[in-house]
Structure formats: C-alpha cells, structure tokens
C-alpha positions as CSV (number, residue, x, y, z in Angstrom):
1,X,18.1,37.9,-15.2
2,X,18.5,34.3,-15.2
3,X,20.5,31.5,-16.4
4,X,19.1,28.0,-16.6
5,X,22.2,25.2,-18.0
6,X,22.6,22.1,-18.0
7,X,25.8,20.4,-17.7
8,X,25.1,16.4,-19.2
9,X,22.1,14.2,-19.2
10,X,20.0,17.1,-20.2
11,X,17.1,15.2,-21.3
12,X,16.7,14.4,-17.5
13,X,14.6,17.3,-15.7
14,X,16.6,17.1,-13.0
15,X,20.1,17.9,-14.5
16,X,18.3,21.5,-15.1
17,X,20.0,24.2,-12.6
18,X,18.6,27.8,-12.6
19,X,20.5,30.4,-11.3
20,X,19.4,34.3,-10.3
21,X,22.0,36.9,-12.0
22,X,20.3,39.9,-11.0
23,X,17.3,41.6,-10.9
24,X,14.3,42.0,-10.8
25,X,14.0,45.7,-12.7
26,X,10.7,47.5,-14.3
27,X,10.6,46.6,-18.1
28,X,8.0,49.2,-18.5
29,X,10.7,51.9,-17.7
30,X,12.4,51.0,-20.8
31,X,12.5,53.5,-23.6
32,X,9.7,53.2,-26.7
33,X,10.6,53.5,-30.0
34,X,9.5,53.1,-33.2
35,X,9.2,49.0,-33.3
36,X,8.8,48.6,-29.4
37,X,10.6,48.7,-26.4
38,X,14.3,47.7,-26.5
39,X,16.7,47.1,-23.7
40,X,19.3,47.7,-27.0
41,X,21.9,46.4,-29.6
42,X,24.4,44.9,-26.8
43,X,23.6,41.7,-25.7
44,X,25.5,38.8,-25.9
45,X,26.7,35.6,-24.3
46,X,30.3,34.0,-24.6
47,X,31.7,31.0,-23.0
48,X,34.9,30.4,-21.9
49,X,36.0,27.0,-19.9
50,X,33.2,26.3,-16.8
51,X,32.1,29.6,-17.2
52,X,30.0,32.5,-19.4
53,X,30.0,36.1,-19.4
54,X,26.7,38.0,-19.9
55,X,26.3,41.3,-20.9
56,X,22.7,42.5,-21.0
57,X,20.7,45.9,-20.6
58,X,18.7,47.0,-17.5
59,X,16.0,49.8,-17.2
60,X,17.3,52.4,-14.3
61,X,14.0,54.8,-14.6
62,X,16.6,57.9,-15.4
63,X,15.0,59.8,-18.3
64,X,18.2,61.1,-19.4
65,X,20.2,57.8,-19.2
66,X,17.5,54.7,-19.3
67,X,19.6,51.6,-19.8
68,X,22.5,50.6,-18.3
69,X,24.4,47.9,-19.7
70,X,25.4,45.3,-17.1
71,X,27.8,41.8,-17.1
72,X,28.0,39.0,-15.0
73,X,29.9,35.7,-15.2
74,X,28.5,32.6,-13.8
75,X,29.5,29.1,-14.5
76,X,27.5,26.0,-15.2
C-alpha cells in the first residue's frame, strides 16, 4: 500500500511524494468469486486536517479468514 500526494504546485513532478503504508502481501491469495478477486466492500479514504485515514483489505493466506481489513493514517 501506497500513497502518492501532493501538497501545491502539483503540476511540477517534483512536488510528487510517495510514501510506503504497508505491505507488500500475495494478491493471488485473495478469495475468487463470481466477478473476480476482491479484497472487499470496505475501502475508503477520509481526510481530516494534514492528515488521511486509510482503511483497505489485505490477503493473510488463512482459508478460513482471508482478508483482514487494515487502517493507517499518514499525512501529506
């Protein structure tokens, strides 16, 4: 997981900042289903002053439990 923002003059490459959350995990452990694989429903991304909160799924390659739902706040 990654976040890449940009805080002003974002037309300029170098105003660009990446940042690593977390990670890496096996996207081939997540479950099939009908239309694909899907990490699921709960993602989302909400801002709040200088910072965000991410909430995202990650495979765990646990048959009975195979995406865990995970947050993280970082700020710009």
């Amino acid at each position: 997981m990654w976040a890449v923002t940009c805080a002003k003059d974002c037309t300029k490459p170098g105003s660009w900042r990446e940042q690593h959350l977390e990670g890496p995990f096996d996207a081939r452990k997540v479950p099939l289903t009908s239309v694909g694989r899907l990490l699921g429903d709960y993602t989302g991304l909400v801002a709040g002053g200088n910072a965000f909160t991410a909430v995202y799924g990650v495979s765990t390659g646990d048959a009975a439990n195979p995406v865990d739902l995970h947050t993280v706040i970082f700020s710009r």
